[in-house]
C-alpha positions as CSV (number, residue, x, y, z in Angstrom):
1,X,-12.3,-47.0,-63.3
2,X,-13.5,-47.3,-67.1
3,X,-11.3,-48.6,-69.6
4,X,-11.6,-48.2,-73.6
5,X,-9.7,-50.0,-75.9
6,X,-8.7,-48.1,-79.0
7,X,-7.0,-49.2,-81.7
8,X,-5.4,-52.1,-79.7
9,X,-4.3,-49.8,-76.8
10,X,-6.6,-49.7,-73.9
11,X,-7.1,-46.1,-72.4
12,X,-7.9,-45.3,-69.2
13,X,-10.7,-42.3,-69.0
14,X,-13.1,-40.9,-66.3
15,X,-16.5,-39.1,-67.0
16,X,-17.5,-35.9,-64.3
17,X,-21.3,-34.7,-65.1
18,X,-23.8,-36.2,-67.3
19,X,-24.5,-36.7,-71.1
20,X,-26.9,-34.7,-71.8
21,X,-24.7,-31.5,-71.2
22,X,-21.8,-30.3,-74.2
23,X,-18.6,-32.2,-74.0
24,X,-15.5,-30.7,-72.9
25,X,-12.4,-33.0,-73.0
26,X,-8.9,-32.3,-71.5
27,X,-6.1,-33.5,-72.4
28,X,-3.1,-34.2,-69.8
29,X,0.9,-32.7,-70.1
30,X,4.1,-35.3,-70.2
31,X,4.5,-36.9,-67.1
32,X,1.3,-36.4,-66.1
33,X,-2.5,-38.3,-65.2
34,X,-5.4,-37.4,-65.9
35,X,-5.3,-36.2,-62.1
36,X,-4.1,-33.0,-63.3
37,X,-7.3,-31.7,-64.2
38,X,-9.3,-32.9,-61.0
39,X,-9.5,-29.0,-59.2
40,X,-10.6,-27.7,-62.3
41,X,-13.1,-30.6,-63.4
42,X,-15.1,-30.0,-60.1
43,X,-15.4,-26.5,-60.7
44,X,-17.4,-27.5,-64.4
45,X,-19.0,-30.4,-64.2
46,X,-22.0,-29.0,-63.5
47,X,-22.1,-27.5,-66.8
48,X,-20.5,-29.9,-69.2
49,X,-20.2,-33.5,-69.9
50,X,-16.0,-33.3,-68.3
51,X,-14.1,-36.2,-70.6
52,X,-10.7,-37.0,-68.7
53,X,-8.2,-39.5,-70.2
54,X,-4.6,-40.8,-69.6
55,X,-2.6,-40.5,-72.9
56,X,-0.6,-43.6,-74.1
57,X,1.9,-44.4,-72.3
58,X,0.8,-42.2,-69.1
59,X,-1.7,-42.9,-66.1
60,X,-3.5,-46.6,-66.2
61,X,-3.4,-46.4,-69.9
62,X,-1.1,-48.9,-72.5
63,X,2.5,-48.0,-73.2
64,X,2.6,-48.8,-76.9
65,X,6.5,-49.2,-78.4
66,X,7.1,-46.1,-80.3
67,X,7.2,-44.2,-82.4
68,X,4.3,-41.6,-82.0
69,X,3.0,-38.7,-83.3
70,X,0.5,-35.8,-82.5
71,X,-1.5,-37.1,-85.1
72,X,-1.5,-40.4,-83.7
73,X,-2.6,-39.0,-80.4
74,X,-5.1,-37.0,-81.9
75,X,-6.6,-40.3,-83.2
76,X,-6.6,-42.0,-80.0
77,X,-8.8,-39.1,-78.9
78,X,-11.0,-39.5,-81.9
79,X,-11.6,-43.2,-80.9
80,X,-12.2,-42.1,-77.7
81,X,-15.0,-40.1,-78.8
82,X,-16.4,-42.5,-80.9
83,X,-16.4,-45.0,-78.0
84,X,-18.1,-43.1,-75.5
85,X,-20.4,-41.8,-78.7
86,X,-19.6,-38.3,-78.6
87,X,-19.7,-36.5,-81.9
88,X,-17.8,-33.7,-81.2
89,X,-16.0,-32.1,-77.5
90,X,-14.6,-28.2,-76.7
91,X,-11.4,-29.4,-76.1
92,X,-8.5,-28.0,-73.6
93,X,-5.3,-29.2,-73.8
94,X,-2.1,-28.3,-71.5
95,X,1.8,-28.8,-72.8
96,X,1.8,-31.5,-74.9
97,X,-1.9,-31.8,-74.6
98,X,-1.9,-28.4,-76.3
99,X,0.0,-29.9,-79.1
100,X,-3.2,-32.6,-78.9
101,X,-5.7,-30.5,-79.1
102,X,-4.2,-28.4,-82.3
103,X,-3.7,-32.0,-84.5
104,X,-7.4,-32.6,-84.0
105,X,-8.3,-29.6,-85.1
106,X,-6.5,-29.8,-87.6
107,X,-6.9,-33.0,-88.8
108,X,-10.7,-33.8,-87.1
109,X,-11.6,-30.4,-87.6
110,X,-15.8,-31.5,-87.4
111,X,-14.7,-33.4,-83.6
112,X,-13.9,-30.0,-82.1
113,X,-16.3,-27.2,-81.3
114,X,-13.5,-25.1,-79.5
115,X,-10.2,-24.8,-78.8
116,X,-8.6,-24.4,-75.2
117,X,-4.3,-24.0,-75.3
118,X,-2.8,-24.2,-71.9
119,X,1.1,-23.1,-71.8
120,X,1.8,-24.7,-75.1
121,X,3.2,-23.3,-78.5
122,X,2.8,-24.6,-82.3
123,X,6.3,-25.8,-81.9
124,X,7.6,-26.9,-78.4
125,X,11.7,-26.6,-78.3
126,X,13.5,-28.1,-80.8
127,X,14.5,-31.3,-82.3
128,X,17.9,-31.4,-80.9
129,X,16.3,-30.4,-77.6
130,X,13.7,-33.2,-77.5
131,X,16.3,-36.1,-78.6
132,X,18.5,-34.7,-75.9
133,X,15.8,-35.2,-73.6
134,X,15.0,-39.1,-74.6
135,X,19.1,-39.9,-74.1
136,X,18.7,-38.4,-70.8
137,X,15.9,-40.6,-69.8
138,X,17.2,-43.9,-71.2
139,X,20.6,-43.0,-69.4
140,X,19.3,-42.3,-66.4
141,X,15.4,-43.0,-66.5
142,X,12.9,-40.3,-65.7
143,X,14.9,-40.0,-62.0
144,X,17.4,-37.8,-64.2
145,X,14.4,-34.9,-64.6
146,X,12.7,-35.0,-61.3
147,X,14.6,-31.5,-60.0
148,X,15.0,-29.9,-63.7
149,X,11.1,-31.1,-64.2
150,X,9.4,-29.5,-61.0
151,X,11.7,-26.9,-61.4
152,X,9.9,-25.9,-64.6
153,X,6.2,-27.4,-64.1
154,X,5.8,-25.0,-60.9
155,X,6.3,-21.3,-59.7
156,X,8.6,-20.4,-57.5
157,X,5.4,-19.2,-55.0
158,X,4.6,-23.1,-55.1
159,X,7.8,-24.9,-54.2
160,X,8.1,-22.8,-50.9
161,X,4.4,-23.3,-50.1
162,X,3.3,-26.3,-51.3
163,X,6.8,-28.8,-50.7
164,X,4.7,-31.8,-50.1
165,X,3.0,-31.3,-53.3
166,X,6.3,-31.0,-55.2
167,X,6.6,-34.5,-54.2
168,X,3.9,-36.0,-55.3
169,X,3.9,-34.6,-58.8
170,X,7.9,-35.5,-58.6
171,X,6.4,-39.1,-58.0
172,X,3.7,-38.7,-60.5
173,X,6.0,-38.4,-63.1
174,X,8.3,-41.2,-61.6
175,X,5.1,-43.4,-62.2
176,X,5.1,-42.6,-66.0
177,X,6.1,-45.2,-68.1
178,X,9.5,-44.7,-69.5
179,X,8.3,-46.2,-73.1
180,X,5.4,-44.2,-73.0
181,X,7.5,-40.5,-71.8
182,X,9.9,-41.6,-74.3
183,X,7.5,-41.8,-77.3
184,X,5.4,-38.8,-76.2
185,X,8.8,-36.9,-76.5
186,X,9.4,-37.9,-80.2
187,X,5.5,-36.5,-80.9
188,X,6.7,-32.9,-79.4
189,X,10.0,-33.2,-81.4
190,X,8.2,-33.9,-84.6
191,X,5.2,-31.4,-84.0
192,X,5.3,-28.1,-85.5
193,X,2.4,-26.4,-87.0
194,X,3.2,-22.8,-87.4
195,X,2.7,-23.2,-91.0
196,X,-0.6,-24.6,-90.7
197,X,-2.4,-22.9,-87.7
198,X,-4.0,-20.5,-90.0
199,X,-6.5,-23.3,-91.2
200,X,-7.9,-23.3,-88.0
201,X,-11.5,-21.8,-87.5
202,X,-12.3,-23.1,-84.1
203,X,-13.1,-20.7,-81.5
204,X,-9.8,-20.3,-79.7
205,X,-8.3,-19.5,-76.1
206,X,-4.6,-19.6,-75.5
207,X,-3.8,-19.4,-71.8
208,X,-0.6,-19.5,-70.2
209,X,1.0,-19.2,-66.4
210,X,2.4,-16.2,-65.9
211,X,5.8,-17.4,-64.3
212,X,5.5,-20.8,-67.1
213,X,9.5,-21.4,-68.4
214,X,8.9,-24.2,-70.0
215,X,6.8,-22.4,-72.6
216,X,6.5,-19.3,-71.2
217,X,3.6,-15.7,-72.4
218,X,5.7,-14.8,-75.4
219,X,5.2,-18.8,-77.0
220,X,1.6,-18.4,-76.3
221,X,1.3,-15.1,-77.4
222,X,2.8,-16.3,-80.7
223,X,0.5,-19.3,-80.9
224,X,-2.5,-17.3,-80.4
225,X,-1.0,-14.9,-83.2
226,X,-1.0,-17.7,-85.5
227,X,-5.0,-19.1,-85.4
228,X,-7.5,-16.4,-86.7
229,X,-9.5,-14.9,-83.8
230,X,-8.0,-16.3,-81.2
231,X,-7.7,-15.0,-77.4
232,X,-4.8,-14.9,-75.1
233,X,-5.1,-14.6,-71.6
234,X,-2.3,-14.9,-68.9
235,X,-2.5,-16.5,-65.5
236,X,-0.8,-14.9,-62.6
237,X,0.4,-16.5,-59.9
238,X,1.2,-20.2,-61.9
239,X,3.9,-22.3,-63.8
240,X,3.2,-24.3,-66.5
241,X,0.6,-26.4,-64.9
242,X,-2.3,-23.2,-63.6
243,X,-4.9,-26.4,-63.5
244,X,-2.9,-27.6,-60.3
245,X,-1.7,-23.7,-59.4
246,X,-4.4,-21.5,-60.1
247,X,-7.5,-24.3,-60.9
248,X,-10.4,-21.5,-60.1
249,X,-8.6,-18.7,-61.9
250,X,-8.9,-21.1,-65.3
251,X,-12.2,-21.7,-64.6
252,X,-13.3,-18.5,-64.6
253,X,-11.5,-17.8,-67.7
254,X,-12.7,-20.9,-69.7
255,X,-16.5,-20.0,-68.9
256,X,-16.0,-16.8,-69.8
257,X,-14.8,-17.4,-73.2
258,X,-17.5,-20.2,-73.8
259,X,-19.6,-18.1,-72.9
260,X,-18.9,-14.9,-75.1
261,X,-18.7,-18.2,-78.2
262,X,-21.6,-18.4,-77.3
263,X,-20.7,-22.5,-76.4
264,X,-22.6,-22.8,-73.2
């Protein structure tokens, strides 16, 4: 298991396929690992260079005290990058990694060849709703959202197949540190770029689950609306989380738009 320290926080990442193919980086939701991605990182690391990392505060990496910010998170990436000497990465983002992804390109513009939005929006919720969520959690820890979390990270479909699966995410995000969640929840409450979105020049795919409540088509459909050229593309059959519901439906639609950007 590699380790990088960055800016006094030590990151845990994993590398799938070799360096001498393109980048592509993803970039995990609240609550989550790196994990997340592991269906749909098998299915391209034949072709790319496949960067996974835990965010601060989630997986094996450092819990840092908050406050943080997408920008801070966006930097963490960027030391990332410049530890494992990668100039620049297509990166995909889901949830909150979606709010990721759209600081660097914003603010790291030349570290990003392309843009990837999973079930994400320019703004996520509101203030009120995101400082409602950080009382809940240090009244009654991250056990407080294990029902209303599930609940809106899967598809109905998925709960009645896939129970045992419920309760392993259910105890993936029971394993997130409560600092970390906590910080990651004042990012989201602070992030809102709809007024800058239309700086972005990136090649651009929005995707979102077709049965996703937590930011559901029309927030995606909005986002995409707001960066020049971008593509939206909905997933049927998935929640907010089609890398664990639909992992070979995404891949197929990520190659296909790298491949009409002419990125791989």
């Amino acid at each position: 298991m590699p380790f990088a320290r960055i800016s006094g926080t030590v990151h845990h990442y994993r590398i799938d396929g070799t360096s001498s193919k393109p980048a592509l980086l993803f970039s995990n939701s609240l609550g989550t690992d790196l994990r997340i991605w592991d269906a749909v990182a098998a299915g391209l690391s034949d072709r790319f260079q496949v960067v996974l990392y835990d965010k601060r505060g989630h997986g094996l990496t450092d819990a840092p005290e908050p406050p943080y910010s997408a920008r801070g998170l966006a930097g963490d990436v960027v030391g990332l990058l410049d530890a494992l000497q990668i100039d620049h990465a297509v990166v995909c983002g889901v949830s909150v990694g979606g709010i990721i992804a759209q600081a660097l390109a914003l603010h790291y513009p030349e570290r990003v060849r392309a843009l990837i939005l999973c079930d994400t929006g320019a703004r996520i919720g509101t203030v009120e709703s995101w400082q409602q969520r950080i009382e809940m959690v240090r009244a009654g820890g991250l056990q407080s959202l294990v029902g209303m979390t599930m609940e809106r990270w899967f598809s109905k479909g998925f709960h009645e197949r896939c129970p045992a699966d419920i309760r392993g995410y259910a105890n993936m995000l029971l394993a997130t540190n409560m600092q970390g969640y906590i910080g990651t929840c004042g990012a989201l409450r602070d992030a809102d770029f709809r007024s800058d979105l239309s700086r972005v020049k990136h090649p651009t795919l929005v995707v979102v689950g077709a049965e996703d409540i937590a930011t559901p088509p029309g927030l995606g459909r909005e986002l995409a609306g707001l960066i020049p050229g971008a593509q939206f593309s909905i997933v049927d059959g998935a929640g907010h989380l089609p890398c664990i519901e639909q992992p070979n439906l995404l891949v197929e639609r990520l190659m296909r738009f790298l491949q009409e950007a002419k990125l791989v």
